[in-house]
N, C-alpha and C positions, 0 to 999 in steps of 0.2 A: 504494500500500500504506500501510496505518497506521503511524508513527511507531514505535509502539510495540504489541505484542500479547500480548494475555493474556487468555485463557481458561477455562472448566472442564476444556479438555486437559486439564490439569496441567503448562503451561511455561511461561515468561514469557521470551521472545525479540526481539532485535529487529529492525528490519524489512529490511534486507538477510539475515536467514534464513529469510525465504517469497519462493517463488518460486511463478512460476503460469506454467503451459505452454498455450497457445490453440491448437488445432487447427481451424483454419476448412475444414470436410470440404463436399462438393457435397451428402449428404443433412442432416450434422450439424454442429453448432456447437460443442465440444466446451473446456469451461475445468476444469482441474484446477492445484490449488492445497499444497503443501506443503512440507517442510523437511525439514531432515536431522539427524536423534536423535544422541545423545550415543555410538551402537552404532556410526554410520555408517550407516545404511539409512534408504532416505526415507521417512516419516510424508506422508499426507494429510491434510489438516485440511480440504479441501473441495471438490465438483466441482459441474459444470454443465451439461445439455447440453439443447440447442434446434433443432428443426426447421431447417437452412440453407434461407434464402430469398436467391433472387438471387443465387444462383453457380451456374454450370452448367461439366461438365468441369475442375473447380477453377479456374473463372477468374468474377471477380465480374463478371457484369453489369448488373447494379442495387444502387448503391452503399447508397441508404438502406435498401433489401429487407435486405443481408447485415449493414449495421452494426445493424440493429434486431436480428438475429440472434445477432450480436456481442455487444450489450447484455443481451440475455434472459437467455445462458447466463454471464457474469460474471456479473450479477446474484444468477445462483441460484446458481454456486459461492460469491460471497463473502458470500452470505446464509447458507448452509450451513457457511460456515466460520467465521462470525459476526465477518464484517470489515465495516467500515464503507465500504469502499471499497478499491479494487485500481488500484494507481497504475503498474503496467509488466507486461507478459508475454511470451516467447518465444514467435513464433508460427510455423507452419510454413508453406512455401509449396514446392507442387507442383501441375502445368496442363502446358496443352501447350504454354504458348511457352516451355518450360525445355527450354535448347540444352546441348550438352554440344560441348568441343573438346578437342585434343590441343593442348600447348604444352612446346618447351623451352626451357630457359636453362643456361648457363655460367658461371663465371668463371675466372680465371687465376692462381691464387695464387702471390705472388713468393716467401714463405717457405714452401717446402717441408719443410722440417721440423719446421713449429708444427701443430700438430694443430688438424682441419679443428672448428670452432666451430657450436655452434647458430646464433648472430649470420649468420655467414655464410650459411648456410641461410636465416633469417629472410628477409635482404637481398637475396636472392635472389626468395623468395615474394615480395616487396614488388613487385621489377622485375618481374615477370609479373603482377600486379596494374595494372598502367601500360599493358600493353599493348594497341592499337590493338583495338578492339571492331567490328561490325559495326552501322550507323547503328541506334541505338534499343534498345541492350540494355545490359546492366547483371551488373556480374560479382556472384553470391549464393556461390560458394564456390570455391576453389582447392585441389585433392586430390593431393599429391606419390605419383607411381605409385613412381619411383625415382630413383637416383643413379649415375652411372659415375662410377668413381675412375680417373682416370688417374695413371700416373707417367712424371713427362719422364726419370727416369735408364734405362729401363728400358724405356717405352714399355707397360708393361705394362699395364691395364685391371681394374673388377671391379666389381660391381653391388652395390647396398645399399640398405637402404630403411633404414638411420640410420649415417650417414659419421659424426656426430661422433665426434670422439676418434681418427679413423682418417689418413693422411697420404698424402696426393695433391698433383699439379702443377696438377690440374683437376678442376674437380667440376661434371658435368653434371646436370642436374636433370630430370625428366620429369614433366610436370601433367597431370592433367583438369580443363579450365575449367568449369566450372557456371555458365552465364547466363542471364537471361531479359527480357523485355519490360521495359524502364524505365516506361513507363504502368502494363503490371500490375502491377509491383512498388511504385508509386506508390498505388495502387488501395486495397491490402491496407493501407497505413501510413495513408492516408485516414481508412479504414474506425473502423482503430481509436484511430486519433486524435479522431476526431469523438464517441465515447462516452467522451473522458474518461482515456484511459490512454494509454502512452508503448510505442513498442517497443523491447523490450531489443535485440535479433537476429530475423533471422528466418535460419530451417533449414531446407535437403531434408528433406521428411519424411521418405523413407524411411532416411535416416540419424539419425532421432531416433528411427524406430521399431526400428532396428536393438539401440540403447542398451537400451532396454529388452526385448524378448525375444529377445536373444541372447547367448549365454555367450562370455566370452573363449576360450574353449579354440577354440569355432566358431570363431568370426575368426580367430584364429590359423591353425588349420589349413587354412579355406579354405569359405566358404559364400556361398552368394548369399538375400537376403532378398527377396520378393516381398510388397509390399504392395496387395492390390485393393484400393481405396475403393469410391467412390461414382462419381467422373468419369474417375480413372485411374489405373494400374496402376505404382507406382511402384518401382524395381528397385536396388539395390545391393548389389555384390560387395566382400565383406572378404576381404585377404591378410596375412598375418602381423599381425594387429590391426588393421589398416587398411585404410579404404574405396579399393579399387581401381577400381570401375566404376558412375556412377551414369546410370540411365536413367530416364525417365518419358514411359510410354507409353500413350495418350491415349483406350485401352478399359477399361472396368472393369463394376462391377454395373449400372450404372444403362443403360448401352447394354443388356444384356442382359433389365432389366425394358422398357425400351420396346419390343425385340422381342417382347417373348409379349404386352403389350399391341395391338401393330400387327399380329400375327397370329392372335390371339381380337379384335381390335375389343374393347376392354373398358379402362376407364380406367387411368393409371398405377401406380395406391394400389393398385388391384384388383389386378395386376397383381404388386407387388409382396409382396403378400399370399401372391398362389398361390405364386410364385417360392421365397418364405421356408418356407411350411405343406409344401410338395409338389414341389421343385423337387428336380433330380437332374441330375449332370453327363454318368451314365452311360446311353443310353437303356436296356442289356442287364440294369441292375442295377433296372430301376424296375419295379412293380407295374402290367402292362397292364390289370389287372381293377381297380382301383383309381379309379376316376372321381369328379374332382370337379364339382360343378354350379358354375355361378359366373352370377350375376344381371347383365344388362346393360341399359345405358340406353337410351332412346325407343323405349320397349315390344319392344324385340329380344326373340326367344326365350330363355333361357335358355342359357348356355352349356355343353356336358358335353365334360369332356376329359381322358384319362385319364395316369395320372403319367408312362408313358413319351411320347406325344404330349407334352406339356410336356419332358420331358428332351430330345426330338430338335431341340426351338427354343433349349434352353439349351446342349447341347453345339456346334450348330454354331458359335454367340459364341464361347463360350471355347475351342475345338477349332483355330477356325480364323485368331479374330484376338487374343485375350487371350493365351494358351499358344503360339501360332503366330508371335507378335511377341517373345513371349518369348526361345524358343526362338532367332529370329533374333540378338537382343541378345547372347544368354548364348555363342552361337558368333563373333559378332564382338570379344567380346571376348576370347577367345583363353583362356577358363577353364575351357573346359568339363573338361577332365582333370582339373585342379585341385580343382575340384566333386567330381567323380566319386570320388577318391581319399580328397575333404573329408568338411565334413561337410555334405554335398548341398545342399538348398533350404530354407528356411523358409516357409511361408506364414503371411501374418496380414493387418490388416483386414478391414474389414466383410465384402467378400465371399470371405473364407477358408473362411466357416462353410457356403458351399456346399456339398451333402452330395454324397460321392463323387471331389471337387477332388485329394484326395489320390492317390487312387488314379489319376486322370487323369493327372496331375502326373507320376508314376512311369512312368507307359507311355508321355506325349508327350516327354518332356525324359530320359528313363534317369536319373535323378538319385533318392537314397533323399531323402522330402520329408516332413518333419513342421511342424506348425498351431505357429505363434508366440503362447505367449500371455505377456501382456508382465507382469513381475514381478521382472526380475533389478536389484537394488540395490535391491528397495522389503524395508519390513519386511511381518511375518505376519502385519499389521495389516488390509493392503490387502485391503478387501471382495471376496470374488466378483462383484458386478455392475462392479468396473473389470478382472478377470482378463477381459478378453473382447479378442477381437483387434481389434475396432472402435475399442478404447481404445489402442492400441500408440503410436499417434503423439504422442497428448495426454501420457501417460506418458511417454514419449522425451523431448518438448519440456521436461517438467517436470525429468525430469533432467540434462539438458542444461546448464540453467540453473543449477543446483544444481552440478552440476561445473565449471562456469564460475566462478561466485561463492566456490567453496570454493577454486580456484585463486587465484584475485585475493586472497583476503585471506591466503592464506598468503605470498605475493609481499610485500602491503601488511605483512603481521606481520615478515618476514624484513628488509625495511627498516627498519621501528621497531628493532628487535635492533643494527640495522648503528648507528643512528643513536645509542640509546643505549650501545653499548661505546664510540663515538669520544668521547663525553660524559665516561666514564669516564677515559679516557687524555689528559685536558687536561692542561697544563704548570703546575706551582706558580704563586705569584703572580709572582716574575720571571722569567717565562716561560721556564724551566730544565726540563728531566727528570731526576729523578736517577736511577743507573745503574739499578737495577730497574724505572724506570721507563721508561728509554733501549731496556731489553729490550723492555719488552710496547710498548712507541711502535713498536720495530722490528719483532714479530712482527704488531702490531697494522694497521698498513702495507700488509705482505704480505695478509693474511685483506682489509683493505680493495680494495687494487688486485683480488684475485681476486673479491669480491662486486659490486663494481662493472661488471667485465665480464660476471657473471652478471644484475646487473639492466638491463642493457642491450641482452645478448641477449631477455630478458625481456618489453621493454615494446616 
């Protein structure tokens, strides 16, 4: 990123307040770039996006295919945002070597009476971070399901998804590991190293896409996001604000474009085409007298096929292995009531915009299911062609970062503050306090010891 930026915007910023989200998708390449206003809502100032070459199933298999990909779309984001260049991004990463596992931890607090500490939590996550991996994989994120509070006077127990403040003998902790392939993962930092840029993080997609088209109150009360791409169907459930269940499931649109390709004989673009123009999840709801011709190559006939024939190729994909794996997930994980009660499904990416999905969605799963489209913490500013669900992940990753960055420098301001009142509270020249000063040294003491355990909980 530039040092410094300024534009016809109308702001002069500087450059830890642009941040830029990478969405590297199986059909798209997707760079959105912005900051966050003086309102709190984030402004774009630029996007990007370029045909994906050389990832299939969201996993890159031709390095130089996907970083040229990589390059196209910076490019045009920071050309469109009129940056000279983009020096870090949050990028997402979701494919099928992304493993999920269960993991606890404990510990045994000697002072039962001090009130249970973020720190201690932290310290916790840290030692589950340590733990013993399966050869070749690589931990991408740590998601605390919950906590048992035990009490040794009493023996008595209670669950919580935020103990601090609260007083137990024990505090058990409950994770979902998030891992994946150390190569692939190596892959992705490759890619985008080789054109020039640094990575901040990289994020479950479908927990960046969740950021942006889903309301607190959703999370709160209990929803599951369904993100289709292009390679795969990525899944997380929020409880009380928080990501409870994250899956990624290795069907999405593009399995479904190859099918009506492989069953018309007719290329995959063709294909794609019909899929988008005349595609239907329902065959009951499609137009039998409705026929599209569709041209095919080395002198084939012509092809004619009408829009429910094309629906019974698409529903059996998503009927049987997209919604149908879903389905399985969303019962293992033991939410489905929770849902039910909540506030249902969300769908979004590219392939959300499948006509009919909703209503599919409703009779496979019993779940009330509405189209995510992503916009929650942007301002009014945000064009209609980034309201689209195919942009949910690129917007997530951008905010993501944004909340990240906004966090750290409130942390890094809270310390300058720390730093300069101890400055104020020096000693005379012979290193004396006098009494009013002996006061604010004493209260001054106090406010320090307590900030110091909050910045250490912290870092």
């Amino acid at each position: 990123m530039e040092k410094n930026y300024s534009n016809n915007f109308g702001f002069n910023n500087m450059a830890s307040d642009i941040v830029v989200g990478l969405d590297i998708g199986t059909t798209k390449v997707a760079t959105i770039i912005g900051y966050l206003n003086n309102r709190g809502k984030i402004e774009i100032l630029g996007h990007g996006k370029s045909a994906s070459k050389g990832v299939e199933f969201g996993l890159i298999q031709n390095l130089l295919k996907a970083q040229e990909s990589i390059k196209t779309s910076v490019q045009l984001a920071s050309s469109h945002a009129r940056l000279d260049s983009i020096e870090s991004v949050y990028a997402g990463i979701a494919a099928r070597h992304i493993k999920t596992g269960n993991c606890k931890h404990y510990i045994l607090r000697s002072d039962h009476n001090a009130l249970i500490t973020q720190e201690e939590l932290d310290s916790m996550k840290r030692d589950v971070e340590n733990i013993a991996l399966p050869p070749g994989q690589q931990i991408i994120a740590i998601i605390p399901q919950k906590y048992v509070i035990e009490d040794s006077a009493d023996g008595a127990s209670h669950e919580s998804m935020d103990p601090v403040g609260e007083l137990g003998s024990k505090v058990t902790g409950y994770y979902q590991v998030i891992m994946g392939n150390y190569q692939e993962i190596k892959k992705i930092h490759t890619c985008i190293s080789n054109v020039n840029v640094d990575t901040e993080e990289l994020i479950l997609e479908p927990i960046a896409s969740g950021l942006s088209c889903l309301s607190e109150d959703e999370k709160q009360r209990g929803v599951a996001l369904i993100d289709i791409g292009g390679g795969t169907t990525d899944m997380v459930i929020f409880k009380n604000g928080h990501p409870k269940f994250c899956k990624v499931i290795p069907f999405a649109g593009s399995v479904i474009t190859k099918d009506i390709a492989s069953v018309c004989n007719i290329p995959e673009d063709t294909a794609e085409e019909l899929k988008i123009n005349h595609g239907s999840c329902i065959p009951e709801r499609s137009n039998p007298n409705r026929v599209s011709t569709v041209l095919r190559p080395h002198q084939q006939a012509p092809l004619k096929i009408s829009d429910e024939q094309l629906a019974k190729i698409i529903y059996s994909r998503v009927h049987n292995d997209i919604l149908g794996f879903v389905k399985k997930e969303l019962e293992a994980s033991g939410c489905m009531k929770m849902l039910q009660n909540g506030a249902g499904l969300v769908l979004t990416g590219g392939g959300a915009k499948l006509r009919h999905l909703v209503e599919l969605c409703q009779f496979d799963l019993g779940l009330n299911t509405r189209i995510g489209i992503p916009g929650v913490g942007f301002a009014d500013s945000l064009s209609n062609e980034l309201k689209q669900p195919l942009y949910s992940t690129a917007l997530g990753l951008l905010k993501y970062g944004i909340e990240k960055q906004t966090k750290d420098f409130h942390v890094e301001e809270q310390r300058e503050d720390f730093n300069n009142r101890e400055e104020e509270h020096l000693p005379n020249d012979n290193g004396i306090f006098d009494d009013k000063e002996k006061k604010g040294r004493k209260l001054f003491d106090g406010f320090k010891s307590t900030l110091t355990k909050l910045f250490e909980q912290i870092s």
